[in-house]
PATI-602954 format. One line per 10 residues: their letters; for each residue x, y, z of C-alpha. Coordinates in nm, 4 decimals, padded with zeros to 6 digits. Layout:
A = X,Y,Z | ... $
END
This chain:
XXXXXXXXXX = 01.1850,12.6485,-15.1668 | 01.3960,12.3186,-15.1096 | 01.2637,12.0134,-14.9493 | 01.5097,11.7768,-14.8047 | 01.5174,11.3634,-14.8475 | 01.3048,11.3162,-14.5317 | 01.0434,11.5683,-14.6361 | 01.0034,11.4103,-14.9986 | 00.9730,11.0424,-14.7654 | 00.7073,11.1708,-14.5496 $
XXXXXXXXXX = 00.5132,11.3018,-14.8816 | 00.4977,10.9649,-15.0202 | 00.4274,10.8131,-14.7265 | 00.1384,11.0457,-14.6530 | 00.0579,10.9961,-15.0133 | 00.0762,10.6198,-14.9514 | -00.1789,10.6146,-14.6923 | -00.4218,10.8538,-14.8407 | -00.4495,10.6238,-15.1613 | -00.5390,10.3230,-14.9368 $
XXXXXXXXXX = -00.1733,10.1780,-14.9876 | -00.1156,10.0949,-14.5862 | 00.0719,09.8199,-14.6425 | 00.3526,09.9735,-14.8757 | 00.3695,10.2967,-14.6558 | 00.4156,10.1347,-14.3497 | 00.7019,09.9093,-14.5189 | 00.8397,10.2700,-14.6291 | 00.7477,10.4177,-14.2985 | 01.0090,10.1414,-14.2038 $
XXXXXXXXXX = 01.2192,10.1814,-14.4446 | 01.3048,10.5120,-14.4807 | 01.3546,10.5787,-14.1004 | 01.0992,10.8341,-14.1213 | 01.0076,10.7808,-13.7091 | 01.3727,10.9410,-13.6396 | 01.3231,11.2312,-13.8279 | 01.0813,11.4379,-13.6275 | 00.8241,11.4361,-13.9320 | 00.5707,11.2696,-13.7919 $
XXXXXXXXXX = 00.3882,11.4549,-13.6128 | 00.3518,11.7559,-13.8965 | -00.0022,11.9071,-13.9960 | 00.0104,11.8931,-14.3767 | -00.2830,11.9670,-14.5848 | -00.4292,11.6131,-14.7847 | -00.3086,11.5436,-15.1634 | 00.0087,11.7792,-15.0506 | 00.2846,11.5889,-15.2654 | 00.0026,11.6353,-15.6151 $
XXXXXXXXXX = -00.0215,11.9665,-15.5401 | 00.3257,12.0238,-15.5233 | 00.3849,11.7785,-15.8452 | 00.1291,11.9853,-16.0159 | 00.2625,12.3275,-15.8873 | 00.5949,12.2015,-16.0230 | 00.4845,12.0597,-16.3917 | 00.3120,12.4168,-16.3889 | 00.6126,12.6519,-16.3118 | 00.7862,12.4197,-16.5967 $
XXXXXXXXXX = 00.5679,12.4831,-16.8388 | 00.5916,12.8952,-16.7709 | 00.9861,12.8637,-16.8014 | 00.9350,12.6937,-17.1063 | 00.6654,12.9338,-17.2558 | 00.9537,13.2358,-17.1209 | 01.2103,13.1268,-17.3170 | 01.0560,12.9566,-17.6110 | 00.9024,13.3293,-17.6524 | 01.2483,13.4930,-17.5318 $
XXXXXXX = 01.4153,13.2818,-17.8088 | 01.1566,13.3962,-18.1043 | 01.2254,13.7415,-17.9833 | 01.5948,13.7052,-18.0702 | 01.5288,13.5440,-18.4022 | 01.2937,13.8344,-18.4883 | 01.5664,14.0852,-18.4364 $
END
């Protein structure tokens, strides 16, 4: 899964305006040219860019387990 620049924008923003920040999205709204994009009229779920953080930090911490245990594997050999 890759998200592009605009995507990430309209996360913030959305994230922006959920958090009672209206002031700083709009100024990023601005900003980041998000109105050319064609992003604003998407359905997105609320909190989307924390889950997504989350989901991230997550999958980070499995790769790390994998080859922290993949390493002690080798050493045991």
């Amino acid at each position: 899964m890759t998200l592009s620049a605009d995507e990430v924008n309209f996360l913030i923003r959305r994230y922006l305006q959920e958090s009672g920040f209206h002031h700083t999205a709009f100024m990023f709204n601005s900003e980041s040219l998000l109105d050319q994009t064609g992003l604003s009229n998407i359905d997105i779920p609320p909190q989307s860019l924390i889950t997504i953080l989350k989901k991230g930090m997550l999958y980070m911490q499995l790769e790390k387990a994998i080859n922290e245990q993949s390493m002690n594997s080798e050493i045991g050999r």
